[in-house]
N, C-alpha and C positions, 0 to 999 in steps of 0.2 A: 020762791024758787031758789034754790041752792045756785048760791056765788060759785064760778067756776076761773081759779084763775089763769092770770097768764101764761102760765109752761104748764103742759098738763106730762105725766112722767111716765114715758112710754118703752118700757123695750131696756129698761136701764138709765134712759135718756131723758131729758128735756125737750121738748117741742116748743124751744124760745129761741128765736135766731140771734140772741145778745148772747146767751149762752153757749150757742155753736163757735160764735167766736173768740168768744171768752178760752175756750177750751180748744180751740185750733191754735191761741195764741200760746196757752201752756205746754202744749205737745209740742212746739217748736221752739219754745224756752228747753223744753228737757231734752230734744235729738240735740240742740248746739253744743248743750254743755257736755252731752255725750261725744257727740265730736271733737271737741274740745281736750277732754276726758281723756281720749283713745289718742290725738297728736301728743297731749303731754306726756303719755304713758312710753308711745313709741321714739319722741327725743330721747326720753332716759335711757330707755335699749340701745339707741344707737349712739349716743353719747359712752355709755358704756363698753360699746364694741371694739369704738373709733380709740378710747383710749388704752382699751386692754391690747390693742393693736399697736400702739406707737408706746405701750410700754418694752412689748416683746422687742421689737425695735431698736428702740433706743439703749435699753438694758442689753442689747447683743445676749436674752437669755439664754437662747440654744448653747451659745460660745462661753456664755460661763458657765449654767449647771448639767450641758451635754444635753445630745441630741434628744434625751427624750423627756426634758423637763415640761412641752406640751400635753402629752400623758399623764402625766405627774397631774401639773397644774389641774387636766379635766377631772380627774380623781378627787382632788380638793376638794375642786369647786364643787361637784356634784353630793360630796360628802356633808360638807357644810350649809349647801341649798339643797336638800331631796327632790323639792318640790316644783326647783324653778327648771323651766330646761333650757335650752342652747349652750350647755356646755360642753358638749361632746370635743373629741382631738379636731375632729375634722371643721367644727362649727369655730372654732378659736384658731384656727390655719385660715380659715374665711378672714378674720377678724385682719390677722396682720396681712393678709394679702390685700383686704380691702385699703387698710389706712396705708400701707407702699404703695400701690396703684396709685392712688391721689393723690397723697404728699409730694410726690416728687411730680407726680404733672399738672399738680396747679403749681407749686414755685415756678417751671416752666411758661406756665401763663402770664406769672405776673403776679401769680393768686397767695396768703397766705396757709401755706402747706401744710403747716402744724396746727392748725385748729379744722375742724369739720363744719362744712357749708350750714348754715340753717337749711335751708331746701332740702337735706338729706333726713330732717326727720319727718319731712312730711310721705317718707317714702320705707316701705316693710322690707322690714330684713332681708326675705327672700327675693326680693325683686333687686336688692340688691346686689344677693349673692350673680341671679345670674348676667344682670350686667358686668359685671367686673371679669367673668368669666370668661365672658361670649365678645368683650369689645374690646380692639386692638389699641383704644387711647382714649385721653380723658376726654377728647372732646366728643368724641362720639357717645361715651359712657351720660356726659350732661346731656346731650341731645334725649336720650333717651328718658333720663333724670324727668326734665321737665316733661318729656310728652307723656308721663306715668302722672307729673301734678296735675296736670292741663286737662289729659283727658278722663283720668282715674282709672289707668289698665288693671284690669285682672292681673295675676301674676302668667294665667293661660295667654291671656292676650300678649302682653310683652314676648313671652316666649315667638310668640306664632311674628311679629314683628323683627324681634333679633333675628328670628330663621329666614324672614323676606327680605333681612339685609334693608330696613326703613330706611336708615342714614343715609345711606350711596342711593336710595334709588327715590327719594322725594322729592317733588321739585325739577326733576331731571328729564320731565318729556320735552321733547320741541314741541314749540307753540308759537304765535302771530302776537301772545297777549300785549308784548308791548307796542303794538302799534295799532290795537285793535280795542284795547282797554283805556280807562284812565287811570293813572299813579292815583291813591298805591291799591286801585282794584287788581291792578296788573301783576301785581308783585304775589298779593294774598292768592290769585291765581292759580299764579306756578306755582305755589307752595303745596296746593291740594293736590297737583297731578302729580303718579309714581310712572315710573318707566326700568324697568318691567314691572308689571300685577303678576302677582302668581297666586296662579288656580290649580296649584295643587293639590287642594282641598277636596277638588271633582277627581271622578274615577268616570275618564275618558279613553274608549279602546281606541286602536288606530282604525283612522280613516273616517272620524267625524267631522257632521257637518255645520257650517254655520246654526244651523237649527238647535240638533242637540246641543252644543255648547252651549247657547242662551237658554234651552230648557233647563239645562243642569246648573247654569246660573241663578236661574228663576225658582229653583227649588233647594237651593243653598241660596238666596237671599240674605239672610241674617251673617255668613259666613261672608260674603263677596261685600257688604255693606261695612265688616268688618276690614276687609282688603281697603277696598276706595279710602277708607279712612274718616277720622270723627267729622260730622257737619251732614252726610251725605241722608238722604231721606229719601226713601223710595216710591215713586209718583203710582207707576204704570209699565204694562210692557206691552209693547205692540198697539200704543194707542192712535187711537182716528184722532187724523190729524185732515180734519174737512177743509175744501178750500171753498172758496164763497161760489163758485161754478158747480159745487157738486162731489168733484174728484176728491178721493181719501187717501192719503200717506200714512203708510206705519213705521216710525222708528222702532228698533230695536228695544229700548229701556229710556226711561224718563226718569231722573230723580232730580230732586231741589236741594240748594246745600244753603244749610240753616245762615252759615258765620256769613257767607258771599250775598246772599240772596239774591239766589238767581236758580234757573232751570239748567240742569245739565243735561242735555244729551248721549247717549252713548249708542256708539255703531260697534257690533263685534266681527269679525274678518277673519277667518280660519287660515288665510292666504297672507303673503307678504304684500304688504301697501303698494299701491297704485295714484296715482294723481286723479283718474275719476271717482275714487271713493271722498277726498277732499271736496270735492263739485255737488256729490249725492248731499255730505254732511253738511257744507255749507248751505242748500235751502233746507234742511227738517230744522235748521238753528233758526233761519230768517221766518219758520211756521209757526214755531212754538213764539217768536218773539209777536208774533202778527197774532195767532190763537191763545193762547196761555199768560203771557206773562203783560204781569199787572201793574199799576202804575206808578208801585214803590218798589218795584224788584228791578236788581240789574240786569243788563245784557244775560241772552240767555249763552252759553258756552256749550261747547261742541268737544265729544272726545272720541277718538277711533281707536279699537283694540286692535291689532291685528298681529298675525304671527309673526311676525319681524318687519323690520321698516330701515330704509338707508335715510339716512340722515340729510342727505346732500338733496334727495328727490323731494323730501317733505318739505322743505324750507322754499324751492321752487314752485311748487303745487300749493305754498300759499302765499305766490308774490302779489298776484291783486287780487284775495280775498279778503275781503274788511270785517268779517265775523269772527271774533274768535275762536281756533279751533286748537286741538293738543291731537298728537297721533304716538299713543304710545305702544310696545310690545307685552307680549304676555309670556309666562313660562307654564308649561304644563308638562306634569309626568304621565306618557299614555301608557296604559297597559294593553296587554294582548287577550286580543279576546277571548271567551269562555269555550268556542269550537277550535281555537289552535292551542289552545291552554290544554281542553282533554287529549288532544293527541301528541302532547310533547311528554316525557318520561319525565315521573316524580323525581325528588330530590332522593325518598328510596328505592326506586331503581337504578340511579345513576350512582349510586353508593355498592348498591348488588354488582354491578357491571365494572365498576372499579376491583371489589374485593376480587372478582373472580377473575379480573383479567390480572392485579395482583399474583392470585392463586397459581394462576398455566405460565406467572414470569418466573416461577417458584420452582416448579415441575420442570 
């Protein structure tokens, strides 16, 4: 009988589980160095940026070879590198905007001004540019810095963040956490909740209802997942929440947030807050904590969307609740619906009805 051995070579492959390993160890040797690879590649760009920016600067070039030695220079460069690009006038106006932004607002921190952070090379040019652009100071500009290391945005996603205004609005809902959490569950907390979410994203006519709104949540999911922010995991929507008698409760949406561990709840509210919706969320929090949650997860947390909230009524409506709850607002751009849409006049008939009444001012 013909010896048959150990890896028989099937498909390309080995059918030896020493061998799978072997070769999941070397694909993970070559992605680091590739990683590796791509950070060192990109310190030299931005190293390079940082200093052809604090050359312009420093050299006051505009002031000595006139305003349009930027030109000039991108011409050089582009002449002498064919091949590489970011040289454009407008790509080297990035350069000295970016190293003035910073220079002079990290001296203001405390920080030295004239050299560039390490943390800046872990982060692409372009994501660059539009922080510098879009942020009124450095320290919002860092804020943003690290949640580009932290969470590794897209340069779409940063975008869609600077436009919700992340800075001013994370962290910012009212909440009980601290009297309701333990330090520093309490702190990591608020950190997760924004106040306002904007659901811009949906394309909502006026006059909808709780319903649709979470429909259009529920089918923008990967978009609203995006909103909530890194950690959030998407459970369920409208899950049976059985009680040991029989009776079913459906919250709104169920998700788990990986960094917290814990279940979050969410109520959405098309109305402005009331002190009974705090009462409604306060038991689906004590459900899921009684049905769901398991014996190495924390408290489960409780969040109310609703379309505006006063401040002063929320803090009231959770003086002896001992659950953690957050009640924050939402923004949304509604359009008008597709029956008042056809009967209102085009942009080209309201141009016609200009011209001609132009026309009879004329006459």
């Amino acid at each position: 009988m013909e010896h048959v051995p150990s890896f028989v070579k099937r498909e390309g492959t080995f059918a030896d589980e020493s061998y799978d390993k072997w070769l999941s160890v070397i694909k993970s040797r070559l992605q680091q160095s590739q990683i590796k690879a791509a950070i060192k590649v990109n310190h030299a760009l931005m190293q390079f940026y940082w200093d052809l920016g604090r050359d312009i600067v420093r050299l006051k070039a505009e002031q000595k070879w006139g305003d349009s030695v930027i030109e000039h220079l991108s011409l050089d460069l582009k002449s002498a590198f064919p091949n590489q690009k970011g040289f454009s006038t407008r790509n080297i106006r990035y350069a000295k905007q970016w190293f003035l932004f910073y220079s002079e607002g990290l001296i203001k921190l405390h920080q030295a001004g004239a050299k560039m952070p390490k943390s800046f090379a872990l982060v692409p040019w372009r994501h660059h540019v539009e922080i510098i652009t879009k942020c009124r100071n450095v320290e919002e500009a860092l804020f943003y810095i690290n949640k580009v290391i932290e969470n590794n945005w897209s340069r779409r996603e940063l975008e869609d963040f600077l436009e919700s205004d992340l800075y001013r609005t994370l962290g910012k809902a009212p909440t009980n956490f601290k009297h309701t959490l333990p330090s520093p569950l309490a702190g990591l907390a608020q950190e997760i909740l924004k106040d306002p979410y904007n659901f811009d994203f949906l394309s909502m006519t006026k006059g909808y209802d709780e319903k649709r709104l979470e429909d259009a949540l529920f089918h923008n999911i990967t978009r609203f997942l995006l909103e909530l922010g890194n950690g959030f995991a998407f459970v369920g929507r409208q899950m049976e929440l059985r009680m040991p008698g029989g009776k079913s409760f459906f919250p709104d949406m169920i998700f788990y947030h990986i960094r917290l561990k814990c279940y979050v709840v969410i109520e959405l509210k098309v109305v402005d807050f009331t002190p009974e919706f705090a009462g409604k969320l306060n038991f689906y929090v004590t459900a899921v904590d009684k049905l769901l949650r398991g014996a190495d997860d924390n408290p489960t947390i409780g969040l109310l969307i609703c379309k505006s909230k006063d401040k002063t009524l929320v803090e009231w409506s959770f003086q002896d609740i001992n659950k953690p709850l957050g009640v924050a607002s939402y923004q949304l751009q509604e359009i008008i619906s597709k029956e008042i849409s056809d009967m209102l006049p085009s942009a080209h008939d309201i141009e016609k009805m200009l011209d001609k009444d132009q026309t009879n001012q004329l006459l």
